[in-house]
C-alpha positions as CSV (number, residue, x, y, z in Angstrom):
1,X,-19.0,29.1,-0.6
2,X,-16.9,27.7,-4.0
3,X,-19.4,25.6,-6.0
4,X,-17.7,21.9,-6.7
5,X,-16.5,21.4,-10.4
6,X,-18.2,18.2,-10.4
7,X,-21.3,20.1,-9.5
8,X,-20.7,22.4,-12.0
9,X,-20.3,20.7,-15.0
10,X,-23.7,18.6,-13.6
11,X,-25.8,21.7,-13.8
12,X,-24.0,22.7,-17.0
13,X,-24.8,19.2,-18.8
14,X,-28.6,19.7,-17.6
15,X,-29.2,23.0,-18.4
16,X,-29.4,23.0,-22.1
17,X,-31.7,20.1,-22.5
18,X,-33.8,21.2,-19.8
19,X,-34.2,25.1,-21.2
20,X,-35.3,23.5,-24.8
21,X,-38.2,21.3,-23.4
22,X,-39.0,23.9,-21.1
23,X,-38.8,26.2,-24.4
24,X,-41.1,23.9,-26.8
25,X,-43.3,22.8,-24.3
26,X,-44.4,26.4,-23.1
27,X,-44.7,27.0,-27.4
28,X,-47.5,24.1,-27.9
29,X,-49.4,25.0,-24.0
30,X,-49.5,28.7,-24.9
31,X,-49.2,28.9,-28.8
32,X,-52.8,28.2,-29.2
33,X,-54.4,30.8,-31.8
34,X,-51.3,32.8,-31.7
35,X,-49.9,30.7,-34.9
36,X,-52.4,32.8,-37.3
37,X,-50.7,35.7,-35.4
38,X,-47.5,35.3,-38.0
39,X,-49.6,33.9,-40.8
40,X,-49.0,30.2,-41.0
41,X,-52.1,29.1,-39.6
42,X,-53.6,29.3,-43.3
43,X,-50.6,26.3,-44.2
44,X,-52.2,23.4,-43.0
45,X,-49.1,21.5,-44.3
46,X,-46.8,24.0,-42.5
47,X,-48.5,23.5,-39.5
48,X,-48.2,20.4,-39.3
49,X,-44.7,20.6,-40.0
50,X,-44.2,22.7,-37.3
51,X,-46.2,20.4,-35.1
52,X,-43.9,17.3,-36.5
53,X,-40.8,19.6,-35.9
54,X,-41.3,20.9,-32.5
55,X,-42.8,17.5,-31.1
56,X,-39.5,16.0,-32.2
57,X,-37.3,18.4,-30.4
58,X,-39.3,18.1,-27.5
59,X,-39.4,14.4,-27.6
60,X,-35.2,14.1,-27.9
61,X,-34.5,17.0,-25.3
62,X,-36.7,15.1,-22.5
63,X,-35.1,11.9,-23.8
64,X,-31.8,13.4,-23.3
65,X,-32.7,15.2,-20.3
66,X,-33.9,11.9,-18.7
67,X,-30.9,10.2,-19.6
68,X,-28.1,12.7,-18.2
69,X,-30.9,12.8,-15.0
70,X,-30.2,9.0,-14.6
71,X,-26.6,9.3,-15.2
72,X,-25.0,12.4,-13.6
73,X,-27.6,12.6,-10.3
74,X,-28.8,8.8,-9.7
75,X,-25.6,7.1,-10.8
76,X,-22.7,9.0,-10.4
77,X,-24.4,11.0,-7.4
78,X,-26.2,8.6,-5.5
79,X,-25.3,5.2,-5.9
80,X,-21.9,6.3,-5.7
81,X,-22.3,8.2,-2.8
82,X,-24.3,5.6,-0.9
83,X,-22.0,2.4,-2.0
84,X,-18.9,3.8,-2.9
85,X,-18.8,1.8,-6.4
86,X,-19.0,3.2,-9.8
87,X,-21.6,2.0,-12.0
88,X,-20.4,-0.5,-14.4
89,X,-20.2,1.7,-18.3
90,X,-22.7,-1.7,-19.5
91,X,-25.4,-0.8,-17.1
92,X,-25.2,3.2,-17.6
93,X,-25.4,2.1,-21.8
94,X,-28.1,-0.1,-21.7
95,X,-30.3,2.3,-19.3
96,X,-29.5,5.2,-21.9
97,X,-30.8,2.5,-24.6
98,X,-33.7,1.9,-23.1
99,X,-35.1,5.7,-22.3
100,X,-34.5,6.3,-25.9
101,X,-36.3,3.4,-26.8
102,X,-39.1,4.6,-24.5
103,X,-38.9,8.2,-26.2
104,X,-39.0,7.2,-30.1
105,X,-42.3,5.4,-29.2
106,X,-43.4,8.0,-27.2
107,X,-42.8,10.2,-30.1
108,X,-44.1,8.2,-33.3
109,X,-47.4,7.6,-30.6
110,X,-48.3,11.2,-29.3
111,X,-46.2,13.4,-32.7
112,X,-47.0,10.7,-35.6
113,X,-50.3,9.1,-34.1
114,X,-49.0,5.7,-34.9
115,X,-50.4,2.8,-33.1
116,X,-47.7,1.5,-30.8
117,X,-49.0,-2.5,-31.0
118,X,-48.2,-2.8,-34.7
119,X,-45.5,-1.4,-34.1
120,X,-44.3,-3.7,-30.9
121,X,-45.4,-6.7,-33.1
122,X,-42.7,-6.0,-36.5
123,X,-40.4,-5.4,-33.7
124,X,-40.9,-8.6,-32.1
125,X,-40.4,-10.9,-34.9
126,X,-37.5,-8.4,-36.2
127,X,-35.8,-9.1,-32.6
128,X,-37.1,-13.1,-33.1
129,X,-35.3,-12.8,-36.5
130,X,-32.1,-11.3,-35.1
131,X,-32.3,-13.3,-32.1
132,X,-31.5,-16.5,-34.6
133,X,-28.9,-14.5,-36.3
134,X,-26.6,-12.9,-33.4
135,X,-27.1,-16.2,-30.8
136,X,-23.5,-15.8,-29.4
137,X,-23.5,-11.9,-29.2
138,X,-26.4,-11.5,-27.4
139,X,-25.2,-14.6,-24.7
140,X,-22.4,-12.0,-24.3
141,X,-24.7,-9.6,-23.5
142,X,-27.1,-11.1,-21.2
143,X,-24.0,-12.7,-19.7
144,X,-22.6,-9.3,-19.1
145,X,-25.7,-7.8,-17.6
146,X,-25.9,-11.1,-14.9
147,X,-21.8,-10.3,-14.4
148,X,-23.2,-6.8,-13.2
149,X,-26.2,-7.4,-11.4
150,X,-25.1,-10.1,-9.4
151,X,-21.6,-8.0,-8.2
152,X,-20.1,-11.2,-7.5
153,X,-16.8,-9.1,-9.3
154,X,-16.7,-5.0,-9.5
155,X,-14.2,-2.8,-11.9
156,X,-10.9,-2.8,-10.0
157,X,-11.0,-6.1,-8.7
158,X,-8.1,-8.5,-8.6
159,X,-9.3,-11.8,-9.4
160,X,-8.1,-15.4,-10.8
161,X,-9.7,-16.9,-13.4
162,X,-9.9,-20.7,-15.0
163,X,-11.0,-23.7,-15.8
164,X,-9.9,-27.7,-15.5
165,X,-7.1,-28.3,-17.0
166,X,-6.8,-24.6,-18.2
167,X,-4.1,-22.1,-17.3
168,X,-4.5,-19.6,-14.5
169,X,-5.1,-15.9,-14.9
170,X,-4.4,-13.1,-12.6
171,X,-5.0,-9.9,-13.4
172,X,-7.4,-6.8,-12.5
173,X,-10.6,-6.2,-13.9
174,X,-10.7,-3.4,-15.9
175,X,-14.3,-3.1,-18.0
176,X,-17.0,-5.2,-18.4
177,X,-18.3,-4.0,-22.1
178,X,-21.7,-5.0,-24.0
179,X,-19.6,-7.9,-25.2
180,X,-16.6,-8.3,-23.4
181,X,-14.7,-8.4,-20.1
182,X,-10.9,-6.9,-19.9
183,X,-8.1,-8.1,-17.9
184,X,-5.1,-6.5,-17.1
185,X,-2.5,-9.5,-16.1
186,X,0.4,-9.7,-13.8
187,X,2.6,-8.7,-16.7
188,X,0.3,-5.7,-17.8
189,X,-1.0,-7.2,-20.8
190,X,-4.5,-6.5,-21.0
191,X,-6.7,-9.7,-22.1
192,X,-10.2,-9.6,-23.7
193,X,-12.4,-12.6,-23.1
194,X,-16.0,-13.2,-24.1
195,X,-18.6,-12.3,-21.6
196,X,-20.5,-16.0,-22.0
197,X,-17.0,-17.2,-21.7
198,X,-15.8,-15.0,-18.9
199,X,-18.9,-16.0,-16.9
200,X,-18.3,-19.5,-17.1
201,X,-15.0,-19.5,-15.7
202,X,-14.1,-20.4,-11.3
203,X,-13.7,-16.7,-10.3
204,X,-11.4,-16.1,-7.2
205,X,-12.2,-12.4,-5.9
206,X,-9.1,-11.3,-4.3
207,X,-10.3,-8.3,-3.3
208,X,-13.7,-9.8,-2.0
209,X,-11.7,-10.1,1.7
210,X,-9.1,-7.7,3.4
211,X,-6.3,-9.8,3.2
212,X,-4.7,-12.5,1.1
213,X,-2.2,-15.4,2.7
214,X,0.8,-16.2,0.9
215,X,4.2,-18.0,1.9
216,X,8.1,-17.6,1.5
217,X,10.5,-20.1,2.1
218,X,14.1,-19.9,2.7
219,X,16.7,-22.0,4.3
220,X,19.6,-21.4,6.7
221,X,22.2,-23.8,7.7
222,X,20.8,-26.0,10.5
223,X,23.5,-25.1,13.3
224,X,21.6,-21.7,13.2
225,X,19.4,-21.9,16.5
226,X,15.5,-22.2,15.9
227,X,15.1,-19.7,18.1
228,X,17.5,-17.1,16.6
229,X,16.4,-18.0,13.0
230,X,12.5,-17.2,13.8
231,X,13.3,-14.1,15.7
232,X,15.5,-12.9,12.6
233,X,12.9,-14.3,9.8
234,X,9.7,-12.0,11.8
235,X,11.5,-9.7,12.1
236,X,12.6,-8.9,8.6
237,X,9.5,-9.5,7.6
238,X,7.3,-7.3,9.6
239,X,10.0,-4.7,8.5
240,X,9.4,-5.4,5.2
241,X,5.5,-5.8,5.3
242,X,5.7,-2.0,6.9
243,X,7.7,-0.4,4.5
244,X,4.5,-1.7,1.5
245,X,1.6,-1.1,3.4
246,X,2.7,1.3,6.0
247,X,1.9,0.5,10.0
248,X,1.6,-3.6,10.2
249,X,-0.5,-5.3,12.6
250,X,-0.4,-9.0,12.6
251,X,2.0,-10.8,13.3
252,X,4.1,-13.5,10.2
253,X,3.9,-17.3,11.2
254,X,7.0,-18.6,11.1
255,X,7.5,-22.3,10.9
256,X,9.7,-25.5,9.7
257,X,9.0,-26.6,6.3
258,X,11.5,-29.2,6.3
259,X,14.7,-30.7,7.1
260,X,17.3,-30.2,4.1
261,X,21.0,-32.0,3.8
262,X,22.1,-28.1,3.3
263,X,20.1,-26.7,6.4
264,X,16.5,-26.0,7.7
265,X,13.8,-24.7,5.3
266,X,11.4,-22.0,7.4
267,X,8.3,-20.8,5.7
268,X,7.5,-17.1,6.3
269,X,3.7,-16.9,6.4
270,X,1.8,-13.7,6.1
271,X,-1.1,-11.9,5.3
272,X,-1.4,-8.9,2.4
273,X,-3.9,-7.0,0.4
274,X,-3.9,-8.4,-3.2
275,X,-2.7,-5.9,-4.4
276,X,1.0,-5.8,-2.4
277,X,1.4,-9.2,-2.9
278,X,4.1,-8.8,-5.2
279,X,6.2,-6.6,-3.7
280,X,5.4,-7.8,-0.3
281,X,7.3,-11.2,-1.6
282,X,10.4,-10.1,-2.9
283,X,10.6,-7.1,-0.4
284,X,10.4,-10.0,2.2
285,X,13.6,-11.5,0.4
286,X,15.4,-8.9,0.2
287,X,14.9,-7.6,3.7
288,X,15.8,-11.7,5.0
289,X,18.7,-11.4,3.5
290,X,19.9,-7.7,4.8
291,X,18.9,-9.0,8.3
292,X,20.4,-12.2,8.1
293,X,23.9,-10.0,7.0
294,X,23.6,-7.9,9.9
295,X,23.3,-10.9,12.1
296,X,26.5,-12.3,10.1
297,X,24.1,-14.9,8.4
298,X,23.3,-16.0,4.8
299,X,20.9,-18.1,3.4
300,X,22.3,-21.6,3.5
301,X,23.5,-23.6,0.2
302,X,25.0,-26.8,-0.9
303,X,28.5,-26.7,1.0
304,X,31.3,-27.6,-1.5
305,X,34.2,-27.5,1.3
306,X,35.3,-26.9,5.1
307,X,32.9,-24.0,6.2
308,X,35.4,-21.2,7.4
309,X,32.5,-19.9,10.0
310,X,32.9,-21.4,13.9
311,X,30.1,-23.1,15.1
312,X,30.1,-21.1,18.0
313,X,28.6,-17.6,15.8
314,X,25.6,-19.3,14.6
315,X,24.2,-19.5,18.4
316,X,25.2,-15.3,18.6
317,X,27.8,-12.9,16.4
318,X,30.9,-13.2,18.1
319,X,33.2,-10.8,18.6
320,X,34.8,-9.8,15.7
321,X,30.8,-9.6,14.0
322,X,30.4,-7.3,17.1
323,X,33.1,-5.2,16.1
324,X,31.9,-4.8,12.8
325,X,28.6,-3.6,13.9
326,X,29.5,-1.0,16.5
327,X,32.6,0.4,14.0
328,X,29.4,0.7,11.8
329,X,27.9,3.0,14.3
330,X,28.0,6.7,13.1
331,X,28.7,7.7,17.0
332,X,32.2,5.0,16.5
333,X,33.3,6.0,13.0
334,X,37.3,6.5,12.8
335,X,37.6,4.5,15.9
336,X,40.3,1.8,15.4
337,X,39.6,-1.8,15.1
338,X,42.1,-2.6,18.5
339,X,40.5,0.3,20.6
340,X,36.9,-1.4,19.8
341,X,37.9,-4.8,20.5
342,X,38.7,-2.7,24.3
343,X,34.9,-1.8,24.0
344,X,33.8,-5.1,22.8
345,X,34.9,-6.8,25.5
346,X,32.5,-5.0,28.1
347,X,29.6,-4.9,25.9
348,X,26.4,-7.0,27.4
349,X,24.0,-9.2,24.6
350,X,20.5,-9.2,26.0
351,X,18.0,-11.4,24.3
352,X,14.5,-9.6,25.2
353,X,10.6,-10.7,24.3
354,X,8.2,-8.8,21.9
355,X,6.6,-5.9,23.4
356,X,9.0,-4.8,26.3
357,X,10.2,-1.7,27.1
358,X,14.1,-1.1,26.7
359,X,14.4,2.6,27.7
360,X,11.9,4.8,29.0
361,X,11.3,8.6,29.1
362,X,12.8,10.7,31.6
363,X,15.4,7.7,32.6
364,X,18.9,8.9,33.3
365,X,20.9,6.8,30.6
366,X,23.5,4.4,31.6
367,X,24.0,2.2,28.8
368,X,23.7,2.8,24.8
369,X,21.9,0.1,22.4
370,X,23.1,-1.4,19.7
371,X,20.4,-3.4,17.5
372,X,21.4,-6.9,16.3
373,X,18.8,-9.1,15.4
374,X,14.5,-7.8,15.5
375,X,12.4,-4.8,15.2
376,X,11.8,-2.0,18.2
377,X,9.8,1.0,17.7
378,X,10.0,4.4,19.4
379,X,6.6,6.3,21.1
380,X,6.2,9.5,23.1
381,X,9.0,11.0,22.0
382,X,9.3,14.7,22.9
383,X,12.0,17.4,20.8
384,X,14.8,18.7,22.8
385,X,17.3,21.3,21.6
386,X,20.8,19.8,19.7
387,X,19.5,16.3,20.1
388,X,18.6,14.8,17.1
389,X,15.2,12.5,17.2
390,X,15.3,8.6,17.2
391,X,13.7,7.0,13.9
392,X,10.3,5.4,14.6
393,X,11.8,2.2,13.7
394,X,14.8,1.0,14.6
395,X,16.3,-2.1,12.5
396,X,19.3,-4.3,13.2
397,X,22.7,-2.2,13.1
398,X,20.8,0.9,14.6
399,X,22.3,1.9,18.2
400,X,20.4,4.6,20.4
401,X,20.8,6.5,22.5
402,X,24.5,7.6,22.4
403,X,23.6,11.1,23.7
404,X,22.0,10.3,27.0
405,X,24.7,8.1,27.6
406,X,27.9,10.3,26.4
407,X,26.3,13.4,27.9
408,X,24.8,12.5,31.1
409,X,21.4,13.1,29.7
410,X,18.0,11.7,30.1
411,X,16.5,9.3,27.4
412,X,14.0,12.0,25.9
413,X,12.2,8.5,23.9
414,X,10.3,5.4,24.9
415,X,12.2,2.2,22.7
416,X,9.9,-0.8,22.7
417,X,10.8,-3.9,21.5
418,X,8.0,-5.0,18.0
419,X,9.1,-8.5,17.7
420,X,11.4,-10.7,20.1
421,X,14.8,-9.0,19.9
422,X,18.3,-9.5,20.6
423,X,20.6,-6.2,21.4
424,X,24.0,-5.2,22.6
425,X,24.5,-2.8,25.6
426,X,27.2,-0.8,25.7
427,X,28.2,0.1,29.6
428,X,29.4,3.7,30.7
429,X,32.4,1.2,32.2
430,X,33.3,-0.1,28.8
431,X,33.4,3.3,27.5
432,X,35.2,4.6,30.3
433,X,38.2,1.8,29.8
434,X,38.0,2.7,25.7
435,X,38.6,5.9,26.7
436,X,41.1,5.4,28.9
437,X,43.0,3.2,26.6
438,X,43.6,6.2,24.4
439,X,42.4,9.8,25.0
440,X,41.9,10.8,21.1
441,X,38.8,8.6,20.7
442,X,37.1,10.7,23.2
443,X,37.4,13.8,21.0
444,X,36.4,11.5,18.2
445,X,33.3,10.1,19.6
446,X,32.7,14.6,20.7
447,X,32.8,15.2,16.9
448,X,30.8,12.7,15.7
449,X,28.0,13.6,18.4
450,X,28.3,16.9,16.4
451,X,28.2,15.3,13.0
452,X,24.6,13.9,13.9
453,X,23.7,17.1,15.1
454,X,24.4,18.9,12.0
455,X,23.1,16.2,10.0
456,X,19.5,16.6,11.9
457,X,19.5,20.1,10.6
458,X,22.2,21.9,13.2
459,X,24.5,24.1,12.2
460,X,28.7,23.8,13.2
461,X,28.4,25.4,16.8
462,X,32.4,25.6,18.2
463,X,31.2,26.9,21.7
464,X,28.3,24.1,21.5
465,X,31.3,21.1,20.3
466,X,33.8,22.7,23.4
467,X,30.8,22.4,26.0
468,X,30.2,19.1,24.7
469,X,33.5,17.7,24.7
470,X,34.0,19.1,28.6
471,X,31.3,17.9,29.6
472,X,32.5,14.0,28.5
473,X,35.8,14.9,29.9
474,X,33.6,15.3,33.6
475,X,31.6,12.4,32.6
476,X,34.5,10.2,31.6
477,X,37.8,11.5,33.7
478,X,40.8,10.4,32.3
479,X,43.0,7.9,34.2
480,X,46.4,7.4,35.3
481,X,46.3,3.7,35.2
482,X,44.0,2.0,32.4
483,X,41.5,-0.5,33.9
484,X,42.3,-2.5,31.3
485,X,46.2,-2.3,33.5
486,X,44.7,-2.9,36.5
487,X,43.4,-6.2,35.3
C-alpha cells in the first residue's frame, strides 16, 4: 500500500526534531560519570558549557517538535479532517508564539536556574510599556483573534462589507493576518483593511447559506401574451442556470414588474451560489435573448415608427417563423423555401405543461418534434446501432426524433417536457404530401439522415444510405396525384 505524500512529508518534518531530543535527552539520563570517560569532567567550566549547550538544543528541538506536532497532526490533520476548514495562518502563528514562549522559560528555569517570577514581572511592565506604545496594533490583533474564534467569516468566503453612509464592498476573503484582513473584490483588486476596522464593519456572509436570490428584468412589447412570455423567460433561464452550475433544481419566479409605454417589464427571480452570481446574470441575458429569437421575439424598445411585425405572431410564430425553424433543421437542410411552406401547412403547434411526457420508449413514431419555445429533457435512453443519441437537453430550434419517424422506427428515448413548452409536430401526412410534391427531397431528407449519422461518429456506409433510402420509399410511396391536387 503507497504511503500519501502528505503523510510523507508529515513524518519527514517530525523526524529530525524528534531524533535530536531523543538524542540529547538519552546523553544527560545516561551520561552520568561517563563525561570523565573523555576527560572533561576535570573542566568545571566546560562542563557546564556542555550542560548550557545540550540543554539548549534540547530545549528548541522539543519546542520545535511541539509546534510542527500542533501544526501538521492537530491542525492540518484533525481539525481539518473533522470540520473541513483550514485553520486560519493567525491562529497556527500565535500558537507557534506561544510554545516558544513556554520553551525559552522552560529553558532559562531548568538550563539557567533563573527564577521565572522576576522574570514574568520585567515582562509585565515591558508588555504594560508597549501596551501604551502600540495601542492600535495590538486592537488589530485582538480584533483578528475574535474575527477567528468567533467564525462568524472563514478564508474563502464571499462577503459584503460596510458602514452608513459608506460604499459597499464585495469581494472574497482571502487572509486574516496578525494585522490585517484581505479582500479580493469583484474587479480582482485585492483590498487590505485594518483588523479593528474590518471587525467593525455590517458583514453579509454570502457563503453562510446555500443559495443567494438575485433578479433580472427585461421587457417585451405588451402584445406578447403573459403566458407565452413567462414560459419563454423560465425557460431560458433554467437553461442558463444549468449550463453555470450544472443539473438545476428550483424553479425561476417569474413575475410583472410593471407596465411600461414600450411594453411589459417581467422580473426573472432566481436563486444561485455566490459565487455564480455573475455569470448566472448575464448568462441569463444572453440566453433571453437567444430564446426570445427563436420564438421570433426581441426585447421590446421605444418604437420610433409602424412596427412591421403582425399582431397576430406575438400570440405564436406564424408561418413564415415556422419555416425558418424547420429549414434550420439539419434533417431539412437544402430543402426549398416553397416545398416547406407544403410541410408547414400540416404541421400541428401543441402548447404542453412542465413535466409531461412527449415521447416514450419503445413507441412506434408517428410524428417528429420541432422545439419552439421551453426546455425538455431526455431519460432512459438506450444506444441503438446508426442512430445517433438525443442531447439530454433539448432547447428551442431542436427537433427529434426524425429517425423513428422517417424510418419506421421506435423512439429508442423518453422526451419530457422541464418547464411548460410549446412544440411543433410534424405529421407522417405532411411529409408524405412534401414528398409527393417533389420526389428529390426525399433523397435529400435520406442524405441528411446519413449526415447525422456520420456526424455521431459513423462512417459513409453506401449499402447502409441505399437501405435507408428504400426503406422511406416503402414508408412514403410516391403518388400519382399530389394530395396537395386532390384538394
Amino acid at each position: 500500500m503507497s504511503t500519501s505524500p502528505k503523510l510523507k512529508s508529515t513524518v519527514q518534518q517530525l523526524a529530525l526534531p524528534l531524533i535530536v531530543s531523543v538524542a540529547v535527552l538519552s546523553v544527560f539520563y545516561f551520561g552520568g560519570d561517563a563525561y570523565q570517560a573523555f576527560g572533561i569532567a576535570a573542566v568545571d567550566s566546560t562542563k557546564k558549557f556542555l550542560k548550557y549547550v545540550l540543554g539548549i538544543v534540547a530545549f528548541i528541538a522539543i519546542g520545535l517538535l511541539l509546534n510542527r506536532i500542533v501544526r501538521l497532526v492537530v491542525f492540518e490533520g484533525i481539525i481539518l479532517s473533522a470540520t473541513g476548514f483550514v485553520v486560519p495562518k493567525l491562529l497556527s502563528q500565535i500558537t507557534s508564539l506561544l510554545i516558544f514562549i513556554i520553551t525559552v522559560a522552560a529553558c532559562a528555569n531548568i538550563v539557567f536556574d533563573q527564577d521565572l517570577t522576576v522574570l514574568w514581572a520585567a515582562s509585565g511592565v515591558a508588555g504594560l510599556v508597549l501596551g501604551m506604545a502600540l495601542k492600535e496594533l495590538l486592537q488589530d490583533v485582538f480584533a483578528g483573534i475574535a474575527l477567528n474564534i468567533d467564525r462568524s467569516v472563514a478564508i474563502g468566503d464571499f462577503v459584503q462589507i460596510h458602514k452608513a453612509g459608506d460604499d459597499k464592498i464585495v469581494g472574497q476573503l482571502l487572509e486574516i493576518s496578525w494585522r490585517s484582513t484581505q479582500i479580493e473584490d469583484t474587479n480582482g483588486e485585492v483590498i487590505s483593511f485594518p483588523n479593528s476596522k474590518f471587525s467593525s464593519f455590517t458583514i453579509t456572509n454570502f457563503s453562510a447559506s446555500k443559495a443567494s436570490g438575485r433578479s433580472v428584468s427585461i421587457t417585451i412589447d405588451g402584445r406578447v401574451p403573459t403566458a407565452r412570455a413567462m414560459r419563454i423567460l423560465q425557460s431560458a433561464t433554467i437553461d442558463a442556470l444549468t449550463e453555470v452550475m450544472g443539473q438545476y433544481g428550483s424553479l425561476p419566479k417569474i413575475g410583472i414588474k410593471a407596465i411600461k409605454n414600450d411594453g411589459v417589464e417581467y422580473l426573472i427571480n432566481f436563486e444561485s451560489e455566490y459565487q455564480h452570481i455573475a455569470e448566472a446574470t448575464w448568462k441569463i441575458q444572453q440566453a433571453v435573448i437567444l430564446h426570445l429569437a427563436k420564438a421570433g421575439l426581441k426585447p421590446a424598445g421605444h418604437k420610433t415608427g409602424e412596427d412591421p411585425i403582425a399582431d397576430a405572431s406575438f400570440a405564436a410564430p406564424d408561418n413564415a417563423r415556422l419555416s425558418a425553424l424547420i429549414s434550420a433543421a439539419p434533417i431539412f437542410r437544402n430543402i426549398s423555401a416553397e416545398d416547406l411552406a407544403i410541410l408547414v401547412q400540416h404541421v400541428r403547434l401543441r402548447s404542453i405543461q412542465a413535466d409531461k411526457v412527449v415521447v416514450q420508449t419503445g413507441e412506434v413514431g408517428s410524428e417528429m418534434y420541432l422545439v419552439l419555445e421551453g426546455l425538455l429533457y431526455t431519460s432512459g435512453g438506450r444506444a441503438v446501432a446508426h442512430r445517433p443519441s438525443l442531447p439530454s437537453i433539448l432547447r428551442p430550434g431542436d427537433l427529434f426524433d426524425a429517425f423513428a419517424t422517417l424510418l419506421g422506427n421506435v423512439h429508442t428515448t423518453t422526451v419530457k417536457t422541464r418547464t411548460p413548452s410549446l412544440i411543433c409536430e410534424i405529421s407522417v401526412a405532411g411529409l408524405q404530401d412534401l414528398f409527393n410534391s417533389n420526389p428529390n427531397t426525399l433523397n435529400q431528407v435520406a442524405k441528411n439522415l446519413m449526415e447525422l449519422d456520420i456526424k455521431s461518429g459513423m462512417i459513409w456506409d453506401e449499402e447502409r444510405f441505399m437501405a435507408m433510402t428504400a426503406q422511406m420509399h416503402h414508408l412514403f410511396p410516391p403518388a400519382t396525384v399530389s394530395s396537395k391536387t386532390l384538394q
